[in-house]
TORKOL-4160 file (C-alpha; in steps of 0.2 Angstrom, whole numbers, padded with zeros to 4 digits, m for minus):
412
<pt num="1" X="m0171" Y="0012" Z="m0072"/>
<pt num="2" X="m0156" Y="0022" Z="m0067"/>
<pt num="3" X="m0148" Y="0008" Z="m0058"/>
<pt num="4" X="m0148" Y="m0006" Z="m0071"/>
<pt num="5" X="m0135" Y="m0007" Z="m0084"/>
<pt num="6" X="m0132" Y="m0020" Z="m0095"/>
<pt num="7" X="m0114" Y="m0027" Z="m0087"/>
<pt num="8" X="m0108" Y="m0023" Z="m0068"/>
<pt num="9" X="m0091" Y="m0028" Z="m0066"/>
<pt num="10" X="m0084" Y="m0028" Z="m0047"/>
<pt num="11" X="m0066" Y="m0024" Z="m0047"/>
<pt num="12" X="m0054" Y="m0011" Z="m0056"/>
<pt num="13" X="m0037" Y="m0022" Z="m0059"/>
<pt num="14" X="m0033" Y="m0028" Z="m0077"/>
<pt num="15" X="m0046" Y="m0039" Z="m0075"/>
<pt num="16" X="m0060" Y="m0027" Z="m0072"/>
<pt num="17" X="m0053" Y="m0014" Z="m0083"/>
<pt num="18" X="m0050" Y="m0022" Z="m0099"/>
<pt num="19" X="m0069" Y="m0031" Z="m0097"/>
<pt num="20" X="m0075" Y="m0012" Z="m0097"/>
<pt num="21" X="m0066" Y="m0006" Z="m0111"/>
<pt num="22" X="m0068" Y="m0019" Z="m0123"/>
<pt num="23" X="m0088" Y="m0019" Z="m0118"/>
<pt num="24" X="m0088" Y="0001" Z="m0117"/>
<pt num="25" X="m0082" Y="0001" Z="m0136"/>
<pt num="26" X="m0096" Y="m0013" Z="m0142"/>
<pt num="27" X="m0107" Y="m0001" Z="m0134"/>
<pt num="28" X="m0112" Y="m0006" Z="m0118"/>
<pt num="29" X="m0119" Y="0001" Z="m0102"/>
<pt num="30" X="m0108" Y="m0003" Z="m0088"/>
<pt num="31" X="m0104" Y="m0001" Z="m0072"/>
<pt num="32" X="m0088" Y="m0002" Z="m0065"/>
<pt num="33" X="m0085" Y="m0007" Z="m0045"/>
<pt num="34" X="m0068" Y="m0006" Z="m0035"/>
<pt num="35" X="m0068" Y="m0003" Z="m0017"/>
<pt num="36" X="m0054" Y="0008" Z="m0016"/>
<pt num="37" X="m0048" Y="0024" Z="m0026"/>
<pt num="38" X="m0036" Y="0026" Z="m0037"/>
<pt num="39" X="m0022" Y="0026" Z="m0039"/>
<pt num="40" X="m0019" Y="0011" Z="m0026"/>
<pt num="41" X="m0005" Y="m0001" Z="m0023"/>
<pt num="42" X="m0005" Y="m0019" Z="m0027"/>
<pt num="43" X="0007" Y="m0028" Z="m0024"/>
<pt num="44" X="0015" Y="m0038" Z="m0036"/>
<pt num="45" X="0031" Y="m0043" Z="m0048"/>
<pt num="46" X="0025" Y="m0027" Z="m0057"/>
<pt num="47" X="0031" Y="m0036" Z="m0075"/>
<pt num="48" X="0020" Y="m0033" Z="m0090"/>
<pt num="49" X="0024" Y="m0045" Z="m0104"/>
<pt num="50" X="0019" Y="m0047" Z="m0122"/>
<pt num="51" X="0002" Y="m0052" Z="m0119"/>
<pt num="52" X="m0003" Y="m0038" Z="m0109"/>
<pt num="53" X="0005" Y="m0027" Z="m0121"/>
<pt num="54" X="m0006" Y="m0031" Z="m0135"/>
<pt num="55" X="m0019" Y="m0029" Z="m0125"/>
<pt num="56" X="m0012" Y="m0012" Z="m0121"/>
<pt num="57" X="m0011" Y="m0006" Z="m0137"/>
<pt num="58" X="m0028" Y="m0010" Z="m0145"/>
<pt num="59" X="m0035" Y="0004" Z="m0129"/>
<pt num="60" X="m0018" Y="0016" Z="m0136"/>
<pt num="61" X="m0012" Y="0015" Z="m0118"/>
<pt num="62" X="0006" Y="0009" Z="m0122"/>
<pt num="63" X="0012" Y="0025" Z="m0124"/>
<pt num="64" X="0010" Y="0029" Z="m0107"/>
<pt num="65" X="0015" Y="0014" Z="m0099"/>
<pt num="66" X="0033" Y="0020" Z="m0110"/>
<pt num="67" X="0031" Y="0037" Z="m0106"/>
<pt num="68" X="0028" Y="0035" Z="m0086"/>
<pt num="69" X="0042" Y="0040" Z="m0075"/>
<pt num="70" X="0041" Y="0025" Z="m0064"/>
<pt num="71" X="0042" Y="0011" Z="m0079"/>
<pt num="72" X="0057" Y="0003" Z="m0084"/>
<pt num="73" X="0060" Y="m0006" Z="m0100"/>
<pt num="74" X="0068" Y="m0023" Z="m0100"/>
<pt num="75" X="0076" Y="m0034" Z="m0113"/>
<pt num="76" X="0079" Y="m0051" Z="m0106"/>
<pt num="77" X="0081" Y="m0062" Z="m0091"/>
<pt num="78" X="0095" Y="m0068" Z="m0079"/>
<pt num="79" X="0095" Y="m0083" Z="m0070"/>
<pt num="80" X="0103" Y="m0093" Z="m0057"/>
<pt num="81" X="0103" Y="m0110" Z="m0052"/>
<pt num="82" X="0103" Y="m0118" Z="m0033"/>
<pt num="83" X="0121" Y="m0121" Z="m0037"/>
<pt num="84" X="0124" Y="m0101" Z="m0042"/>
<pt num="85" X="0127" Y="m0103" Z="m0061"/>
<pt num="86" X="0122" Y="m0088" Z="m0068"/>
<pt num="87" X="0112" Y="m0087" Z="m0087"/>
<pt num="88" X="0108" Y="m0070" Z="m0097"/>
<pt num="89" X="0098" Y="m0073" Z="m0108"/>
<pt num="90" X="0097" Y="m0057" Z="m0121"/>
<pt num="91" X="0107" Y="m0045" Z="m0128"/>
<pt num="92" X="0121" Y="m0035" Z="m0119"/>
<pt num="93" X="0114" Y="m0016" Z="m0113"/>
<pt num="94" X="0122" Y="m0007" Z="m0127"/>
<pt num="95" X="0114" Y="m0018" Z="m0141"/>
<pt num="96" X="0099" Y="m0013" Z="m0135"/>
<pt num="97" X="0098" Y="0008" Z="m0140"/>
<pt num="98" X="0080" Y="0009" Z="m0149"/>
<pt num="99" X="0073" Y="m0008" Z="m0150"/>
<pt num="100" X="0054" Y="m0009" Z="m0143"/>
<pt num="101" X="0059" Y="m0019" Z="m0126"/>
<pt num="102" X="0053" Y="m0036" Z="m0122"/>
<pt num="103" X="0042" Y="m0029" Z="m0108"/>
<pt num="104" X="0042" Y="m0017" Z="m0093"/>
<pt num="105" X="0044" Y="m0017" Z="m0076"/>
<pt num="106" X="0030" Y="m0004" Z="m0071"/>
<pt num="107" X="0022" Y="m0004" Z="m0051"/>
<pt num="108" X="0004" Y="m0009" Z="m0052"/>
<pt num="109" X="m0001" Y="0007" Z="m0043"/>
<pt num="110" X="0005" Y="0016" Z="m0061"/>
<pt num="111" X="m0001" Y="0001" Z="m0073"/>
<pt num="112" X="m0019" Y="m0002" Z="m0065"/>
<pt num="113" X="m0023" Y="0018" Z="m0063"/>
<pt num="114" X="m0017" Y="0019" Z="m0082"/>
<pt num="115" X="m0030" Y="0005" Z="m0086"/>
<pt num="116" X="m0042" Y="0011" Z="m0073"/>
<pt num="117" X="m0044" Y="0030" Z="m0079"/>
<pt num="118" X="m0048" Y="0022" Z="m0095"/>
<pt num="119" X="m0061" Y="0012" Z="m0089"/>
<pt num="120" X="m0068" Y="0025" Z="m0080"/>
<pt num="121" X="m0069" Y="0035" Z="m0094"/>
<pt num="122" X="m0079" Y="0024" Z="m0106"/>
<pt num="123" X="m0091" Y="0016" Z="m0093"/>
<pt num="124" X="m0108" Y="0024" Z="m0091"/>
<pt num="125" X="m0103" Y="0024" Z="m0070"/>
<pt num="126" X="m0090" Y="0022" Z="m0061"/>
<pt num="127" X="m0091" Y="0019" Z="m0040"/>
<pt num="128" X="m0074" Y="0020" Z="m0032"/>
<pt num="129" X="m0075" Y="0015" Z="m0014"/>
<pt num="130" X="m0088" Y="0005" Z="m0014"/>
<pt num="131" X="m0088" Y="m0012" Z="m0007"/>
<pt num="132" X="m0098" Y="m0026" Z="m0014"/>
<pt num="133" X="m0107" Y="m0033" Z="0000"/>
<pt num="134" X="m0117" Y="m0048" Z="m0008"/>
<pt num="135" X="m0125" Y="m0054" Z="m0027"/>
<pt num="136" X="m0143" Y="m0053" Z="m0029"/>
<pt num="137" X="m0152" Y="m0067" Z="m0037"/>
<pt num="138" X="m0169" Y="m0073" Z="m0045"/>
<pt num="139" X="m0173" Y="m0089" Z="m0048"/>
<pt num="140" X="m0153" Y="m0094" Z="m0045"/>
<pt num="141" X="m0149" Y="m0082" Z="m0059"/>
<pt num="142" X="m0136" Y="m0068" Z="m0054"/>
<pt num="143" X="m0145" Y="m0051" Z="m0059"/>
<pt num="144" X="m0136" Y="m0039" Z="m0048"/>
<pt num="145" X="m0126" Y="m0034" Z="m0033"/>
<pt num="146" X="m0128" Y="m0025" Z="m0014"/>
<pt num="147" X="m0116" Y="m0010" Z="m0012"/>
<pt num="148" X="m0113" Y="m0001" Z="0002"/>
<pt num="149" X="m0101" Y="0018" Z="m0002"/>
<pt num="150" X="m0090" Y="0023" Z="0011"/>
<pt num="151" X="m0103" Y="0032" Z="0022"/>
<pt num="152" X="m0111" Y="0018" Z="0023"/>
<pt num="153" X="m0126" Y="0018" Z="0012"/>
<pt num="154" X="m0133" Y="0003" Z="0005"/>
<pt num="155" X="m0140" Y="0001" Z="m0014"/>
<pt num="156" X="m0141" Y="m0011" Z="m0026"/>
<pt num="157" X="m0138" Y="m0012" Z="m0046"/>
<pt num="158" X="m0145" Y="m0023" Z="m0057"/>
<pt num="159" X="m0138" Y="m0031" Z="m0072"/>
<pt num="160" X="m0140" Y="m0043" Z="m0087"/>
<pt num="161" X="m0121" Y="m0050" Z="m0083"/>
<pt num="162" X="m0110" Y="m0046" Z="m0065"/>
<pt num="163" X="m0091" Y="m0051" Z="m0069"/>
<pt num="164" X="m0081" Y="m0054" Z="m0052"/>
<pt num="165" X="m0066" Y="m0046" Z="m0055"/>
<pt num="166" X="m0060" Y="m0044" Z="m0039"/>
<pt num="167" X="m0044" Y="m0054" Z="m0037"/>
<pt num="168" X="m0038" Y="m0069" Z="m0030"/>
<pt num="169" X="m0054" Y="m0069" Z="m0015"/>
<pt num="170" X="m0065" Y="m0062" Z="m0028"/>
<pt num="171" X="m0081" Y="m0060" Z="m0016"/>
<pt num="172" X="m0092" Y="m0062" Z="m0031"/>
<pt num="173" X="m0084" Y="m0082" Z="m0035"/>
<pt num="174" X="m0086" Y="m0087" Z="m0017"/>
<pt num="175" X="m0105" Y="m0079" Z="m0018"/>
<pt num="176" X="m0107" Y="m0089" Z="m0033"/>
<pt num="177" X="m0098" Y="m0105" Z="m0026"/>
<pt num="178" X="m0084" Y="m0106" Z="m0034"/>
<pt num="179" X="m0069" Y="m0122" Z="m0028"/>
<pt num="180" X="m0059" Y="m0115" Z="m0015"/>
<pt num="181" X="m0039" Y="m0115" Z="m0023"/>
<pt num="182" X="m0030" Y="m0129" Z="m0016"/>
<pt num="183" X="m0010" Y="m0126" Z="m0011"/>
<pt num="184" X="m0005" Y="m0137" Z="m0024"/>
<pt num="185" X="m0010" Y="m0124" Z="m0037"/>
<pt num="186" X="m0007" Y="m0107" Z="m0026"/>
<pt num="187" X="0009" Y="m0097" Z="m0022"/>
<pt num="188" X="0011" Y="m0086" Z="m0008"/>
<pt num="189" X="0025" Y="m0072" Z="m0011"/>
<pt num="190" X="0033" Y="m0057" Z="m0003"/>
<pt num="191" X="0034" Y="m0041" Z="m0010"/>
<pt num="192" X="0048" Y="m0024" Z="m0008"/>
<pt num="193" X="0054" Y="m0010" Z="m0015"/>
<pt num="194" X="0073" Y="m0007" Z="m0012"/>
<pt num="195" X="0084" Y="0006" Z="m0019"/>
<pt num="196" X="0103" Y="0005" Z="m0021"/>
<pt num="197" X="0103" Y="m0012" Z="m0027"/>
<pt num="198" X="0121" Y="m0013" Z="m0037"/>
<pt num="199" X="0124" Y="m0023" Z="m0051"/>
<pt num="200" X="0105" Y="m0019" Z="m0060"/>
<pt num="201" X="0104" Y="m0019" Z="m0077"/>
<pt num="202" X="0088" Y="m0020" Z="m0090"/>
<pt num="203" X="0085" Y="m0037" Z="m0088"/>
<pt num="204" X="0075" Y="m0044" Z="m0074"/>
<pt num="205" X="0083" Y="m0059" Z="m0062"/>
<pt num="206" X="0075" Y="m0073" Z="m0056"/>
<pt num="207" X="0087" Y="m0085" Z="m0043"/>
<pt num="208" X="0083" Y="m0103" Z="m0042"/>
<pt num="209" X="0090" Y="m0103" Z="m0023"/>
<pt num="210" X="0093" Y="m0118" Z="m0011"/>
<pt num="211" X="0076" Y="m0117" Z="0003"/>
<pt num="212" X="0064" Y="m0108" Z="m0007"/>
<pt num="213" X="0060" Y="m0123" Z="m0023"/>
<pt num="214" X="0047" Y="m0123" Z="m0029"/>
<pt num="215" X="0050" Y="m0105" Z="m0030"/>
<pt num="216" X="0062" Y="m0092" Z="m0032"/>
<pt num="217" X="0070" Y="m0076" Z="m0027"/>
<pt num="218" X="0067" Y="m0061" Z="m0040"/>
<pt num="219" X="0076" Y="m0045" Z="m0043"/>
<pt num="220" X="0065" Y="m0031" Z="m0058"/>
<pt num="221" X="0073" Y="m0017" Z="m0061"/>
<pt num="222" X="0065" Y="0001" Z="m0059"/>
<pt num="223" X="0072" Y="0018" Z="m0064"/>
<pt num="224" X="0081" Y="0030" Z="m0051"/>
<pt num="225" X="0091" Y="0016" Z="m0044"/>
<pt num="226" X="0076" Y="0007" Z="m0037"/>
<pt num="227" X="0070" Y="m0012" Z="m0037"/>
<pt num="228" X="0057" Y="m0024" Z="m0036"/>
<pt num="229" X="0063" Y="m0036" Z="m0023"/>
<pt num="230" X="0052" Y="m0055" Z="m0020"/>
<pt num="231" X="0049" Y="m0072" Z="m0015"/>
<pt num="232" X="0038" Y="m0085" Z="m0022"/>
<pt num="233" X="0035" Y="m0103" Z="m0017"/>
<pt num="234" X="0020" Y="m0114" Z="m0018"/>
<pt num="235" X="0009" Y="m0115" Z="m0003"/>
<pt num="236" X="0008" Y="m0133" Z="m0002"/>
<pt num="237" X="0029" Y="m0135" Z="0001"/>
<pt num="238" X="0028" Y="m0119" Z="0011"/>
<pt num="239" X="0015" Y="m0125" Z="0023"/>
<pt num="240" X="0022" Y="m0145" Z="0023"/>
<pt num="241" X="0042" Y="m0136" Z="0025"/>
<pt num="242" X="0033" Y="m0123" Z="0037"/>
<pt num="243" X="0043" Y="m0111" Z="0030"/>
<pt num="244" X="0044" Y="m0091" Z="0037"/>
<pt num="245" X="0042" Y="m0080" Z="0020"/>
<pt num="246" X="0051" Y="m0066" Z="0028"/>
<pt num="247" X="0066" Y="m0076" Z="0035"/>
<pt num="248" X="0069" Y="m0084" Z="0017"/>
<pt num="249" X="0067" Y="m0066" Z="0010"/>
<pt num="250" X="0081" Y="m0060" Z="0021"/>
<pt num="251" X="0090" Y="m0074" Z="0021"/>
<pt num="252" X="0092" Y="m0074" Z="0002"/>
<pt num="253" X="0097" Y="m0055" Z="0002"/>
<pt num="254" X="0111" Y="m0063" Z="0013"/>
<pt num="255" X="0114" Y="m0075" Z="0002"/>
<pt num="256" X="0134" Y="m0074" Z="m0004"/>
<pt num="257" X="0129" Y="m0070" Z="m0023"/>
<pt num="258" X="0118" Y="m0057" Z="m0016"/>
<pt num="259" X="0126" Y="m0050" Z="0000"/>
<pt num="260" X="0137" Y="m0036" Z="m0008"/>
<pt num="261" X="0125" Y="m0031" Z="m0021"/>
<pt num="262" X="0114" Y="m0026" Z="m0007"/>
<pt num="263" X="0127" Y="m0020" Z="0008"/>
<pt num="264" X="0122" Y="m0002" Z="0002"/>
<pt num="265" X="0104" Y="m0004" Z="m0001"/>
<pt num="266" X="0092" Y="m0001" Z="0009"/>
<pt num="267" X="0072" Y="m0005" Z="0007"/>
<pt num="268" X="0059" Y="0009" Z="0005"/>
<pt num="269" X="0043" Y="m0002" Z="0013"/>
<pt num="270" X="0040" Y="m0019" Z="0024"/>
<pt num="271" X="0039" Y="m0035" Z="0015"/>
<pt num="272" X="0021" Y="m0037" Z="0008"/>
<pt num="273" X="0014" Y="m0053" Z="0005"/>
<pt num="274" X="m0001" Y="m0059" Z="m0006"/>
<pt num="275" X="m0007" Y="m0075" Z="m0013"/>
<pt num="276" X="m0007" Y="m0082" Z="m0031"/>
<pt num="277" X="m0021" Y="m0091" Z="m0038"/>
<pt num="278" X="m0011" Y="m0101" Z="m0053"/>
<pt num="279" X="m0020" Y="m0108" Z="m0069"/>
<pt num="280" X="m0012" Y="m0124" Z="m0066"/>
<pt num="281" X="m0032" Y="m0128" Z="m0059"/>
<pt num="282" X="m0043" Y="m0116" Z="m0065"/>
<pt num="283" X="m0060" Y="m0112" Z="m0058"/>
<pt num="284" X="m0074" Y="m0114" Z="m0065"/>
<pt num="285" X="m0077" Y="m0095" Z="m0073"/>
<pt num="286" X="m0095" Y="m0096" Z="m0080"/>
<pt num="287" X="m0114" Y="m0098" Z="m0073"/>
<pt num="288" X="m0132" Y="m0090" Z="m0073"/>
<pt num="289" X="m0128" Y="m0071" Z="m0075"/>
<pt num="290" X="m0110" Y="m0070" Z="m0070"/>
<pt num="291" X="m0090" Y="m0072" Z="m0078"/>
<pt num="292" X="m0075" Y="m0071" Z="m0068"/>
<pt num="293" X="m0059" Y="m0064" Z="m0075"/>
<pt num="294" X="m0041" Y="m0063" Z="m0070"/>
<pt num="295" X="m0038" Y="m0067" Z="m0053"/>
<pt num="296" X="m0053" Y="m0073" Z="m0047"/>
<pt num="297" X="m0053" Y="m0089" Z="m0060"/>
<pt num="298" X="m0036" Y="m0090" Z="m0057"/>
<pt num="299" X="m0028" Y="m0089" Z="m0072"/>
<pt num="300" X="m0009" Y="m0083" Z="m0067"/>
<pt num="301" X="0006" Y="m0091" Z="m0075"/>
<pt num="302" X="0011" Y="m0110" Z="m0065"/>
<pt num="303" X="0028" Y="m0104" Z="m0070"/>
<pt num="304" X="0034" Y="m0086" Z="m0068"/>
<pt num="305" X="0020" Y="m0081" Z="m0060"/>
<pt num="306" X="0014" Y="m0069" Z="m0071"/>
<pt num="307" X="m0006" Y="m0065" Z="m0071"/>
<pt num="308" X="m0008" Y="m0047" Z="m0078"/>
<pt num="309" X="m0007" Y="m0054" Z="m0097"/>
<pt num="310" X="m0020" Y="m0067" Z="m0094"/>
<pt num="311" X="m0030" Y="m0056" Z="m0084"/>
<pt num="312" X="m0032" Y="m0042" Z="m0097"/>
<pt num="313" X="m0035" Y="m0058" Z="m0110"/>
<pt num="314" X="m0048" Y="m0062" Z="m0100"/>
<pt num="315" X="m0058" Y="m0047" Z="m0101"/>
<pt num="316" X="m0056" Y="m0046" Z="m0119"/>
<pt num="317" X="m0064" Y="m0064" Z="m0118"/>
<pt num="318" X="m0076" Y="m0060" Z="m0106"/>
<pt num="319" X="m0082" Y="m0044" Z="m0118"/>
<pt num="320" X="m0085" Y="m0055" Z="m0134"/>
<pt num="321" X="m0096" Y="m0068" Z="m0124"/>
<pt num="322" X="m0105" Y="m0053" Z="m0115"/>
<pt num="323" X="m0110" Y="m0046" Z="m0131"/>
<pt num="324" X="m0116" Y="m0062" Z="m0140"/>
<pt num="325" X="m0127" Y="m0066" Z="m0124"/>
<pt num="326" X="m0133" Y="m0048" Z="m0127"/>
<pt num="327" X="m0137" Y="m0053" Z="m0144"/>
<pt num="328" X="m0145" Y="m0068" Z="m0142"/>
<pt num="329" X="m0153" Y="m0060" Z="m0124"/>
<pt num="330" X="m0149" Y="m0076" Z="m0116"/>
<pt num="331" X="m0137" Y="m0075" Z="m0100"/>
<pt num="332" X="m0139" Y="m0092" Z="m0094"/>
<pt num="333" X="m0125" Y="m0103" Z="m0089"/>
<pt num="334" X="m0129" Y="m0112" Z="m0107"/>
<pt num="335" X="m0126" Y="m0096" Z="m0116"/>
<pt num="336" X="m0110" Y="m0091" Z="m0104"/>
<pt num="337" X="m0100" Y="m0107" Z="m0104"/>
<pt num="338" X="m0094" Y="m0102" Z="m0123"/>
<pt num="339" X="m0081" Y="m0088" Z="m0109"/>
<pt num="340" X="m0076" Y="m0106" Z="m0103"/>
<pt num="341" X="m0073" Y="m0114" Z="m0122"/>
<pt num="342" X="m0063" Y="m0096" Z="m0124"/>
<pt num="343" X="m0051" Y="m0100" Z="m0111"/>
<pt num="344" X="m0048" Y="m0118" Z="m0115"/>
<pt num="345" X="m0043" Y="m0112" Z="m0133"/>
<pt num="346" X="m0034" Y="m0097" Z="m0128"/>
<pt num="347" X="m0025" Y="m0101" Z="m0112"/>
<pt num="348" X="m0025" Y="m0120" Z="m0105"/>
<pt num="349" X="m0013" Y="m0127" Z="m0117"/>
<pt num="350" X="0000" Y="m0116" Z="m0110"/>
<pt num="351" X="m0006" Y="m0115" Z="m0093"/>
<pt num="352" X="m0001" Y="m0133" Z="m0093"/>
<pt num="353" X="0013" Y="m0133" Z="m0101"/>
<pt num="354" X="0019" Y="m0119" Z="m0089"/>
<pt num="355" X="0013" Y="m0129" Z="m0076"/>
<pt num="356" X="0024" Y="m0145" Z="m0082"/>
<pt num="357" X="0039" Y="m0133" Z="m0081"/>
<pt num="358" X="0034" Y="m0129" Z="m0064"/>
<pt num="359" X="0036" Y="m0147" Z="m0057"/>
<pt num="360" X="0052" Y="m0150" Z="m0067"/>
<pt num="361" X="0059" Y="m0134" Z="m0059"/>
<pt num="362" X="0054" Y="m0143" Z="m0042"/>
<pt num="363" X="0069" Y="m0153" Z="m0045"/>
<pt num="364" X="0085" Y="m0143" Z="m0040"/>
<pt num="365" X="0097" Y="m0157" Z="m0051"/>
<pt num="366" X="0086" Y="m0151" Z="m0069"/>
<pt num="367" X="0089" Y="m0133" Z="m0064"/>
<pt num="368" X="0106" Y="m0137" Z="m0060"/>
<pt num="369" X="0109" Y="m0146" Z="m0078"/>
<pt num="370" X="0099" Y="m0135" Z="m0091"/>
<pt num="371" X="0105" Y="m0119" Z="m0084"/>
<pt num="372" X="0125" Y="m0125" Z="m0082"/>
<pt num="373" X="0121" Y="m0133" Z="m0100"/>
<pt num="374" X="0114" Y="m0117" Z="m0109"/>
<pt num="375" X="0127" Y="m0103" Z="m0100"/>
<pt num="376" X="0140" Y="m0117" Z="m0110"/>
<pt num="377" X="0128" Y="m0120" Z="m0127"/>
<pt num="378" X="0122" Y="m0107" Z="m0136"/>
<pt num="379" X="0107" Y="m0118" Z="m0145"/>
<pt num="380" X="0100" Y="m0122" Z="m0128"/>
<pt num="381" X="0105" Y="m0105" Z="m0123"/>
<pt num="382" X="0094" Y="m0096" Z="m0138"/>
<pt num="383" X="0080" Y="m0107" Z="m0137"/>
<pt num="384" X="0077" Y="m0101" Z="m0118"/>
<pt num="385" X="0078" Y="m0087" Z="m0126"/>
<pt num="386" X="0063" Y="m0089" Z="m0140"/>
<pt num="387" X="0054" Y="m0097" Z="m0126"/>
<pt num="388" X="0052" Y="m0085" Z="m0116"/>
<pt num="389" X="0053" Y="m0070" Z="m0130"/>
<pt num="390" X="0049" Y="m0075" Z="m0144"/>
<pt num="391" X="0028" Y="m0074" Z="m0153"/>
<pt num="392" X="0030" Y="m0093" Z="m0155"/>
<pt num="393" X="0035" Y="m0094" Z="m0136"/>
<pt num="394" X="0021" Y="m0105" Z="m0132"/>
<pt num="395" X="0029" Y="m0118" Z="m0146"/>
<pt num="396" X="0046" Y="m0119" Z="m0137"/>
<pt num="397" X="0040" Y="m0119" Z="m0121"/>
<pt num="398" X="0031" Y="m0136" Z="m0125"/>
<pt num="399" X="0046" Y="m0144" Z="m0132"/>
<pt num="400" X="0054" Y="m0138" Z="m0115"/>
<pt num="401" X="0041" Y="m0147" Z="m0105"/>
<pt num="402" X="0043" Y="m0163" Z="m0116"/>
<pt num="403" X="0056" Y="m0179" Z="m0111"/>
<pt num="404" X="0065" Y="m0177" Z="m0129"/>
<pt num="405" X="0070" Y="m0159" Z="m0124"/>
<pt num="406" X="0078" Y="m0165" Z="m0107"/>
<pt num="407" X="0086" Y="m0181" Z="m0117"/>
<pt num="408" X="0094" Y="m0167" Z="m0128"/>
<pt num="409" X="0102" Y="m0159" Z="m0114"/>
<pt num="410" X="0109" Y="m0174" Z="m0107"/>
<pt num="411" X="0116" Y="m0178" Z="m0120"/>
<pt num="412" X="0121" Y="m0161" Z="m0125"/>
């Protein structure tokens, strides 16, 4: 039948494209779905961390996430507090000459159509704008999906597993009934590009600043001058403070540690916005004939933010289940829930952990007191450090989120 495959997955991001690899090289027949064409924007922080750079390598594709024009490498974090401390955490520039980077800063628009091509590549099919117009289901199993191109033609494609990859209002999870993502565990954020930022260097900034915590205002480096600008707070204090994204964004390029540093810039786009589905809560990602990955189960950092790591872990997840039910030729929910047991293992001891940091950085005194402590000790200042660099980061980052660690700096 030429249009059944054994996996359909709706959406090209990380999500999508890391589920069709790993499933591509276990041999599968799949589909790949993304209603636009890439390259595409997305808007985002544009990091890529540790995790996604494992993930990276196994497909060979860091090279060309090093060798892209538009990626820069970055070797540490600056913070500030409400009160305007500053921390750098990480070595000085010149210290840095031909180490492998702690990550890169890389737009989305580059990073996705890195993964995406190959996707595309390895997947038996691949529809580029196409929109997923509804799941089809027998006997309250999912076995396929309702597409219409951009002409307007209607088909539909079967399959033994469809896997919503299609972000944060992933068509597929509301088909499928997935909980709605409550303002408690969602960010909304603002996005632009700037160049002529001064005082850039290859570390990214976040700024704990007065009127945006929960939250924070971020600075990522890019090459030729350029920048990643953004704001980020939880919905549930933005829509109780009724808070305007745009005027915090502006206001916080006003700022007094921030003023001169952009008197000579000027942005290159509008302020984006988008929303965040955190891992702090994550939906339910399993049933009769279908996964969600990345985004749509909400698996994004409480804490910095980040989602593209979890989201190509995801689809390596997503890939090992999809091939056992394809070896036992079960795809019940029964079968499927093992993606669940996956994440729980994998991911939820940190996404909790993360999320505890996220409500002790609620408090603008503890933001105040760790980051004035650690820019005057260097033990608290290198274990910020490990936490947030190191392989054994998960470790320190639950020490952080415990009372003894916080005792230690009072006391410190």
């Amino acid at each position: 039948m030429q249009n059944k495959f054994d996996v359909i997955v709706v959406g090209g991001g990380p999500g999508g494209s890391s589920t069709t690899l790993y499933c591509a090289s276990k041999g599968y027949k799949v589909l790949l779905i993304d209603k636009k064409k890439f390259p595409r924007d997305k808007i985002c922080g544009d990091a890529l961390g540790g995790k996604g750079l494992k993930v990276m390598k196994d497909h060979n594709l860091l090279e060309q996430i090093d060798k892209a024009p538009e990626s820069e490498k970055v070797y540490g974090v600056i913070f500030s507090s409400p009160k305007g401390k500053v921390l750098e955490v990480g070595n000085p520039p010149d210290q840095n000459t031909g180490k492998p980077p702690a990550g890169y800063v890389c737009p989305r628009k580059v990073t996705d159509n890195i993964l995406f091509q190959a996707a595309k590549k390895n997947a038996a099919k691949t529809l580029e704008e196409h929109t997923v117009l509804d799941i089809i289901k027998e006997d309250g199993k999912v076995v396929g999906v309702k597409v219409r191109d951009n002409e307007g033609n209607v088909e539909e494609y079967m399959a033994n597993v469809v896997v919503g990859a299609d972000g944060a209002s992933s068509l597929v999870g509301v088909k499928v009934g997935a909980e709605k993502v409550e303002p408690e565990h969602h960010v909304v954020a603002l996005r632009q590009y700037w160049e002529g930022v001064e005082g850039m260097s290859d570390k990214i900034e976040l700024h704990f600043m007065e009127g945006i915590l929960p939250g924070y205002f971020w600075i990522f480096p890019l090459p030729n001058g350029k920048a990643n600008v953004g704001i980020g707070i939880l919905t549930k204090f933005q829509r109780e403070q009724r808070i305007d994204l745009k005027k915090s964004l502006e206001e916080a390029i006003e700022h007094p540690m921030m003023k001169d540093r952009f008197k000579n810039a000027k942005p290159l786009e509008d302020a984006k916005g988008w929303g965040l589905p955190l891992g702090s809560k994550r939906r339910k990602g399993y049933g009769d004939g279908f996964l969600l990955v990345g985004d749509a189960c909400s698996l994004i950092d409480p804490f910095s933010g980040e989602g593209v790591g979890n989201a190509l872990i995801s689809g390596k997840l997503a890939a090992s289940v999809i091939d056992n039910a394809h070896k036992k030729g079960d795809f019940s929910a029964e079968t499927l829930k093992e993606y669940d047991e996956l994440l729980k293992e994998e991911m939820d001891e940190e996404l909790q952990t993360m999320y505890k940091l996220q409500k002790l950085g609620r408090h603008k005194f503890l933001l105040n007191l760790i980051i004035d402590k650690a820019v005057r000790n260097k033990e608290i200042r290198d274990f910020i450090s490990n936490t947030l660099t190191s392989e054994e980061g998960i470790d320190y980052r639950k020490k952080m989120a415990s009372p003894g660690f916080w005792l230690k700096v009072l006391i410190s």
